[in-house]
Structures are given as C-alpha cells and as structure tokens.
C-alpha positions as a printed Julia matrix, in Angstrom:
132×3 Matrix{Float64}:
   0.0    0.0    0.0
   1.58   3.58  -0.46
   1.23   6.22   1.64
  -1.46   7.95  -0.61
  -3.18   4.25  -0.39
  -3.03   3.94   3.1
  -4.47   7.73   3.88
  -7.46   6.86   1.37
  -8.17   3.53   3.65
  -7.82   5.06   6.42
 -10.52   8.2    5.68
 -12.53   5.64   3.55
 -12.79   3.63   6.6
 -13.43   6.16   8.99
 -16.1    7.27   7.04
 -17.64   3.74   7.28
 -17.25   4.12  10.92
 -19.34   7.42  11.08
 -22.22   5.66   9.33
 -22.68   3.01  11.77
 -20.48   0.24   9.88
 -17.46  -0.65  12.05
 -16.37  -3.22  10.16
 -14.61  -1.67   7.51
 -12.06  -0.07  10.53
 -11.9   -2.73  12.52
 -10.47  -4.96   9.85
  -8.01  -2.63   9.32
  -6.91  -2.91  12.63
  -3.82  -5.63  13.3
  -4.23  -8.45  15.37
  -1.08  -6.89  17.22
  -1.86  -3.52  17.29
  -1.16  -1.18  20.21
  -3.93   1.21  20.94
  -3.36   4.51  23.54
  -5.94   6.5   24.71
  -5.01   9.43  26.87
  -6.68  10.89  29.74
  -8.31   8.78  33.03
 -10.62   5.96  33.52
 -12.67   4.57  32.22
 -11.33   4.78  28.69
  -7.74   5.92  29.31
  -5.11   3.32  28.94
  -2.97   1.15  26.53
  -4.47  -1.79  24.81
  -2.82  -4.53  22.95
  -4.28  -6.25  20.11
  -7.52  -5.77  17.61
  -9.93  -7.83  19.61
  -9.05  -5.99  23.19
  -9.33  -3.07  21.44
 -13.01  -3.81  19.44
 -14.48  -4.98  22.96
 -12.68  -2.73  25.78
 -12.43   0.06  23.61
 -14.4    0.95  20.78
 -17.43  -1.05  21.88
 -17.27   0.52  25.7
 -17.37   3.41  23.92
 -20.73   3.11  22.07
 -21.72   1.39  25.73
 -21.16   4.64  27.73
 -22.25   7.42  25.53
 -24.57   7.96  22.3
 -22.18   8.58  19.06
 -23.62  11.97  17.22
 -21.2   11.74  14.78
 -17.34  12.29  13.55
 -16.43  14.79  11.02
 -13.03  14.13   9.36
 -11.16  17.18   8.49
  -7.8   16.2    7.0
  -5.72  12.93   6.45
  -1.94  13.51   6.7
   0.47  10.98   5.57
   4.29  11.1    7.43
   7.05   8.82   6.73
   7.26   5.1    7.47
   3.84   4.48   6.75
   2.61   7.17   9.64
  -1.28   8.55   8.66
  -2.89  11.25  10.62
  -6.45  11.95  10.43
  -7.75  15.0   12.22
 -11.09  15.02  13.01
 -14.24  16.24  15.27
 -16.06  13.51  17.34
 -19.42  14.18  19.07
 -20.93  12.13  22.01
 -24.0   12.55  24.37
 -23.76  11.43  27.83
 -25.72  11.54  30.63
 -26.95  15.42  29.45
 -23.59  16.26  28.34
 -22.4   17.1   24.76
 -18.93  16.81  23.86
 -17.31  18.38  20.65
 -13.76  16.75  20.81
 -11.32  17.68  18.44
  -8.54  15.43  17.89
  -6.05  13.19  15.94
  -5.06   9.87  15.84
  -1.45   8.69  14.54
  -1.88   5.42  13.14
   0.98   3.2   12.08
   0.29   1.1    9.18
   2.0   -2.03   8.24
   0.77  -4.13   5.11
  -2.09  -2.17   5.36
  -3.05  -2.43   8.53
  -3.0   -0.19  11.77
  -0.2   -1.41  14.39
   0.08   1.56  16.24
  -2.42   3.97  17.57
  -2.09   6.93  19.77
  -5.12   9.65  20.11
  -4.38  13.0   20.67
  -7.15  15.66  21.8
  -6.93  19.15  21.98
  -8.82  19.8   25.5
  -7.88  16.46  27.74
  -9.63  18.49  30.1
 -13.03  18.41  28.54
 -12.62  14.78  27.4
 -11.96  13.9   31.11
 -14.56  15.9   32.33
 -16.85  14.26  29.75
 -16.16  10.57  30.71
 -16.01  11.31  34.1
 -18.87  10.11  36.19
C-alpha cells in the first residue's frame, strides 16, 4: 500500500465508521496492534491487540455514551507508513455534549494499523466528559 493508499483507507474507513459500519475499521486494525488513549478511567489506557481493542475500547465506547457523529477534516500521511487523520467527534452522555477535536497517529503495516495513539486538543473536557 503507499502512503497515498493507506491515507485513502484510512478516511474511507473512517467514514464507514461514522455511518454506523465498524467493520470496515476494525479490519483494518492488526491483530497486534497497540492502541493509547489518553486521559483517566474509564477509557484511558494502553491496549494490545484488535480484539481488546473492538471490545474494551471501541465497543465501551458506544456502551457509555450515544455517538452523534465524527467529522473528518484532514488525512496527513508522514514517513514510514505514519497517517494522521484530524477530526471532530461528538458524544451525548448523561446530558452532556462533547465536541472533541482530535487526531489519531496510526501506524500502518501491510495495510493495517499497528500503532495507535489519540491525541485531543482539551484532555480536560474529554476527562470531564467521561467522568462520572
């Protein structure tokens, strides 16, 4: 996959993801992958390989908050097979909106995501959010 490849795959599949069909990203995701999420419980923390993340991850977060939506803005492509979508991701919780902007750098390897590190511009508000 070139890097041009890999950032269409990656947007084409996060657009998937915004219309209610995970499956597109979560095949992309490597059985090995390493997946960090910043900020505290209960979604902050490091998780190791695609079917920790699916369950404890992505599926927690559809479990603890209503998903209004994720609006991708750009897809960079670095060096080494580095992709960086930045995006906007809205939630409902509990009477709370969240806006979050944010970016994830994925590493890709034979087309698939072994790395993953989110990065959000108020950690604050995305504690605040989750927090009970």
């Amino acid at each position: 996959m070139t890097e041009h490849a890999g950032a269409n795959a990656v947007k084409k599949a996060l657009e998937a993801y915004t219309k209610g069909d995970p499956s597109l990203f979560t095949q992309m995701i490597a059985d090995d992958v390493v997946w960090h999420v910043p900020g505290e419980k209960p979604l902050a923390g490091v998780y190791h390989g695609q079917e920790v993340v699916s369950r404890d991850y992505l599926q927690q977060l559809t479990q603890l908050a209503e998903h209004q939506g994720l609006e991708v803005h750009d897809v960079f492509v670095g060096r080494d097979g580095y992709v960086i979508p930045t995006f906007t991701t809205r939630y409902t919780r509990k009477g709370k909106s969240l806006a979050a902007k944010a970016a994830y750098i994925y590493r890709l390897q034979n087309d698939k995501i072994v790395e993953a590190r989110l990065h959000l511009a108020d950690l604050d508000a995305w504690n605040a959010f989750w927090s009970d």
